[in-house]
Residue, then its C-alpha position, 0 to 999 in steps of 0.5 A: x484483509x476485510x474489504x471496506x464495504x464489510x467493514x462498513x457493515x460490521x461497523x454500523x452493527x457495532x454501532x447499533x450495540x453502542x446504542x443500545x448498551x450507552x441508553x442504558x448507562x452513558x458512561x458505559x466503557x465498551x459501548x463507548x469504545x465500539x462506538x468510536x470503532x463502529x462510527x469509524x468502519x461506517x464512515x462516520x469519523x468525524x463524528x466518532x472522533x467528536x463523541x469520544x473527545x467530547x465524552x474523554x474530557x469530560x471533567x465528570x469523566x471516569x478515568x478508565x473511561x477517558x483512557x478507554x476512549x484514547x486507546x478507541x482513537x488510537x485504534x483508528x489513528x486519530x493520534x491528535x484526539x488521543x494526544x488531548x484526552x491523554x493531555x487533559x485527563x492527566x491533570x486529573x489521573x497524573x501525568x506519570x501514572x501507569x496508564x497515562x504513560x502506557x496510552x502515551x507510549x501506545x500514542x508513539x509507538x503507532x506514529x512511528x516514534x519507537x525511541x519514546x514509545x519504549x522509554x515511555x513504556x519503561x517508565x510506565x513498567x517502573x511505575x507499576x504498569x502492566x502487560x500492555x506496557x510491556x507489550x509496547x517496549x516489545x514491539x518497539x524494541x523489535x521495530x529499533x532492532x530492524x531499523x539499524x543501518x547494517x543489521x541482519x537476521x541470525x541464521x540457525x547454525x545448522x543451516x546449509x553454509x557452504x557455497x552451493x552449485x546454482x541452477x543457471x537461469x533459476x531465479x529465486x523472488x522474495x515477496x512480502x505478498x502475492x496472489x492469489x490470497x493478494x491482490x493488488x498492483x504489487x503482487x500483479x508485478x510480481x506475477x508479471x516479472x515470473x511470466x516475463x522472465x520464463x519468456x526470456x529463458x529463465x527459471x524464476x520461483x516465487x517465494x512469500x515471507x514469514x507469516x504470509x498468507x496466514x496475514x491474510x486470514x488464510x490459516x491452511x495454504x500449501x507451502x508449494x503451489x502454482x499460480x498460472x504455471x509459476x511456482x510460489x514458495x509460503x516460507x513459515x506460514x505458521x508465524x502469527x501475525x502479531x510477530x515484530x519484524x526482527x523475528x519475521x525477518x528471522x524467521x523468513x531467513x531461515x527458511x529461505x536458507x533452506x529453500x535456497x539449499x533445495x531450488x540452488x538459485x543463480x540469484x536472489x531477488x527480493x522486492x521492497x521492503x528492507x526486510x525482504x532484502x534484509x533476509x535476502x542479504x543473510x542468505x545470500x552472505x552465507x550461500x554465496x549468491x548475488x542479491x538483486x533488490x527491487x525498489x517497487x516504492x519508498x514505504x516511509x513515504x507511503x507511510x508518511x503520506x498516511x500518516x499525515x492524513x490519517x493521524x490528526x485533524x489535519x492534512x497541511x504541511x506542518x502535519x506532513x513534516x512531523x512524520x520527517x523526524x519519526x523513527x518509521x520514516x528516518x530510519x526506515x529511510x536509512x535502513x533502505x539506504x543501507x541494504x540498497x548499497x549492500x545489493x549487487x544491483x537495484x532495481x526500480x520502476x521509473x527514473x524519479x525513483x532511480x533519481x532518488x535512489x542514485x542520490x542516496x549514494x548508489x552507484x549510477x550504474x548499479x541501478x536499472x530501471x525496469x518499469x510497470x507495463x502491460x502483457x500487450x496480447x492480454x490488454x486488448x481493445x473491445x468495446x463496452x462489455x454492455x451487460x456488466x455497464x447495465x448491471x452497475x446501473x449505466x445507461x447505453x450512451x452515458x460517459x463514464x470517468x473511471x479508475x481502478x485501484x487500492x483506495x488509498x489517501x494518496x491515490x486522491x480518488x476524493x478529488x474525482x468526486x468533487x470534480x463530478x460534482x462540479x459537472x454535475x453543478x455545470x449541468x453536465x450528464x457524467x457518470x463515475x466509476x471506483x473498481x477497486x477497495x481500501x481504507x479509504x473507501x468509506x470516507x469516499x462514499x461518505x464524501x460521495x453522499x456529502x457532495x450529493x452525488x452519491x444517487x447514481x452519479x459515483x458507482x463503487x464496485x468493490x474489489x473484482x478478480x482481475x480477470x474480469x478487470x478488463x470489462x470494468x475498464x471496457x465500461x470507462x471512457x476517460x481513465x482518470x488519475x487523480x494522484x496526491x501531491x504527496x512525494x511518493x505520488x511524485x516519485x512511484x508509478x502506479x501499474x493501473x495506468x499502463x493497462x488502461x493505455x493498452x486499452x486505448x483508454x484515453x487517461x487524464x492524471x494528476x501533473x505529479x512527476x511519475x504520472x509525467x513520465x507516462x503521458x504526455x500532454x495531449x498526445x498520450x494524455x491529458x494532466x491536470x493540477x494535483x488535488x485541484x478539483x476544478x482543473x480536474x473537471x475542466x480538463x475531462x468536460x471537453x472530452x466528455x462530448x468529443x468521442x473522436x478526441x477520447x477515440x486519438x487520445x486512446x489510439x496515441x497511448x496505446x502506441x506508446x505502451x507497445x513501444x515502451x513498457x510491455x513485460x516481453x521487453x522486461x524480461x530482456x532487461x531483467x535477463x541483460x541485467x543478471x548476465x552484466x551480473x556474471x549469473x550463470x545463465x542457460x545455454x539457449 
């Protein structure tokens, strides 16, 4: 994954080629192109997405030229600019042309709507369409196969069938990702439950699916290594990363088969998504072992969240309820469903998750809530790591609002910065800190630089190794939150929050559900209205002159993490939870 901040680079150099190339000739196709990609990776959307709508449906445009600038939007999922160029060149090119149908089914296909996109792209090979048409029903196609309720990955009739004799205790982990070639709350998870379970007297291995990390860029990784002492397994990293999911899924469970025939694992445990589990499920059936499936988000809502506001010109509700009806979000929602129920047990992060997942049908007692949490030795209290604040151009004495994370649309971080302007309005001296990177992180520094507050008011570090997160938290008085309203904000925990509780950070965060089951108003935290600005700023402005009360606060949540949520006590419940299973454990 290029972290945001190159991309930027590469986007404003794309741009300058643009230029250059359409001074020459306005109607220049791929100058035209790179401009709507260049403009987007520098921040610039808007008026990229300006340019092209307004260049596409030009009556006097080429053709080629308009549909070029469809795909281009597309490309950066502005789905409701391509929908009008698409909508106004076909009255000029035809409606049932080769590529109005072709950039139609491309439209369908990346919002999730796989029964149009392939019989668009049908349509489109019937009328003379080429390759991309073709490419789409694929992919489509592939997409419809995974998302049936029930279905399951063949495994190659050679592979190891009979039952096998397990190792007790030896646990075998199916991850979609992981470090080190990842990072990011998932896989820190993930290595958190190995080191968690190894202190309970088990033996977990780590395995990645298909294509891993080779999705990443890294093209030579080793099929075995270790990542602090656990060992991680890289299952077919040779699959390209194009591949639909139907063959990652495959794949994956062709070689998990074989790894599970080597390592003989008492369990399988794969983590979120379907797929995973879908593989995990195969193996399982054909070895005779049980199958745990970890429920670490809802991906449809995640997906739905993006969608709505990244895919049109628009964030309100009508936007958000037309993902409800998509294939990506009904039938990734039924195929979850589908292989939660078919798991010995389910596991999740938090009781609004478990909630959800109990009212989809699954047996109360089959799921058991195992929630995000700190290693308390490692996420100690210290003071201000001074020479790093000085390095990020913090002055000794300046409060710091801070959060750490991936930058999504959902995570609201857009929120905290206008609720530092409004300080900053108020005549009030604070500073903001973003460790993290993501998508969203140019239109953060675009708003940023919109807001006024871009001088040295909002500071963006990029993403940092985790090892060194601990300083970066070091350097942030009040730890702030800022989640959507969104249901997967409603409904997921994030990990961030835990650490900085143990640090005896004092954390603010968005009233949403999940956030509530972690603080408690005013004795762990403080809550504030989900994407309300102004609440935010005044909630954090009394404790921007109150150390004693940020010092309580602090004190208070770190009290409770090493009461509640500390990984020595998930290991025991991951431990309990096999042993109600029937698998076979260790003589201790």
């Amino acid at each position: 994954m290029v972290p945001a901040r190159q991309r930027a680079v590469a986007g404003r150099f794309l741009d300058r080629i643009a230029a250059a190339r359409m001074r020459r000739r306005r109607d220049d196709r791929v100058g035209a192109v790179l401009r709507v990609v260049g403009q987007t990776a520098a921040g610039r959307r808007r008026e990229a997405l300006t340019f092209a709508e307004s260049l596409a449906t030009d009556p006097a445009a080429a053709v080629g030229l308009s549909f070029a600038l469809a795909r281009a939007a597309l490309a950066v999922d502005a789905v409701d600019v391509a929908e009008r160029i698409v909508d106004a060149v076909a009255g000029r090119d035809g409606a049932d042309s080769p590529t109005a149908l072709a950039v139609r089914a491309d439209r369908a296909l990346r919002t999730g709507r796989y029964s149009d996109a392939a019989s668009l792209a049908r349509r489109a090979l019937e009328h003379g369409g080429g390759g991309r048409a073709h490419a789409i029903l694929d992919r489509a196609e592939s997409e419809l196969r995974v998302l049936a309720p029930g279905w399951r990955p063949s495994i190659d009739a050679r592979a190891p069938r009979s039952p096998i004799d397990v190792v007790p205790g030896r646990v075998l982990h199916l991850l979609t990702n992981s470090l080190p070639y990842r990072q990011a709350g998932y896989t820190v998870r993930a290595q958190s439950i190995a080191r968690s379970q190894v202190a309970a007297g088990l033996d977990p291995h780590m395995a990645t699916r298909a294509g891993f990390p080779m999705s990443e860029g890294v093209g030579r990784a080793p099929r075995e290594e270790r990542v602090d002492g656990i060992p991680y397994h890289r299952l077919a990293t040779n699959l390209e990363p194009a591949a639909g999911p139907d063959r990652v899924a495959t794949e994956t469970a062709n070689a998990l088969t074989r790894l599970a025939a080597e390592l003989r694992p008492a369990v399988l445990h794969p983590a979120s998504n379907f797929i995973n589990a879908q593989a995990a499920l195969a193996v399982g059936e054909r070895l005779g072992i049980p199958v745990v499936y970890e429920v670490r988000g809802f991906l449809e809502e995640t997906w739905a969240s993006r969608r709505a506001r990244t895919g049109g010109d628009t964030t309100d509700d009508a936007a958000r309820d037309r993902t409800s009806d998509a294939d990506r979000y009904a039938g990734g929602k039924a195929a979850e469903t589908a292989v939660m129920l078919a798991a010995r047990a389910v596991v999740t992060l938090s009781e609004t998750m478990r909630v959800d997942i109990v009212a989809r049908g699954c047996d109360p007692e089959r799921v058991v809530v195992v929630p995000n949490a700190v290693d308390i030795d490692r996420f100690t209290p210290r003071p201000r790591d001074a020479a790093l604040a000085a390095s990020l151009g913090i002055e000794p004495g300046e409060t710091v609002l801070g959060y750490v994370s991936t930058f999504t649309g959902y995570e609201g971080i857009r929120y905290l910065i206008e609720a530092a302007a409004i300080l900053r309005e108020r005549g009030r001296a604070v500073r903001v800190l973003l460790v993290g990177d993501g998508e969203e992180r140019p239109a953060l520094e675009a708003e940023a630089r919109r807001l006024g507050v871009a001088d040295r008011t909002v500071v963006f570090t990029g993403r940092v190794p985790h090892d060194t997160v601990n300083a970066y938290y070091s350097v942030i008085d009040v730890f702030v939150v800022p989640r959507t309203n969104d249901r997967v904000s409603q409904l997921v925990t994030p990990l961030k929050p835990y650490e900085a509780m143990a640090l005896e950070r004092p954390i603010v965060v968005s009233g949403v559900a999940a956030l509530r089951e972690i603080v408690t108003d005013g004795e762990t935290g403080l809550t504030f209205k989900p994407e309300d600005a102004r609440d935010l700023a005044n909630v954090v402005e009394p404790l921007l002159d109150d150390p004693a009360r940020r010092a309580t606060l602090g004190r208070a949540a770190r009290e409770w993490v090493a009461a509640n949520r500390t990984w020595r006590q998930n290991g025991r419940r991951y431990r309990e939870l096999y042993e109600r299973l029937g698998v076979p454990m260790p003589v201790s």
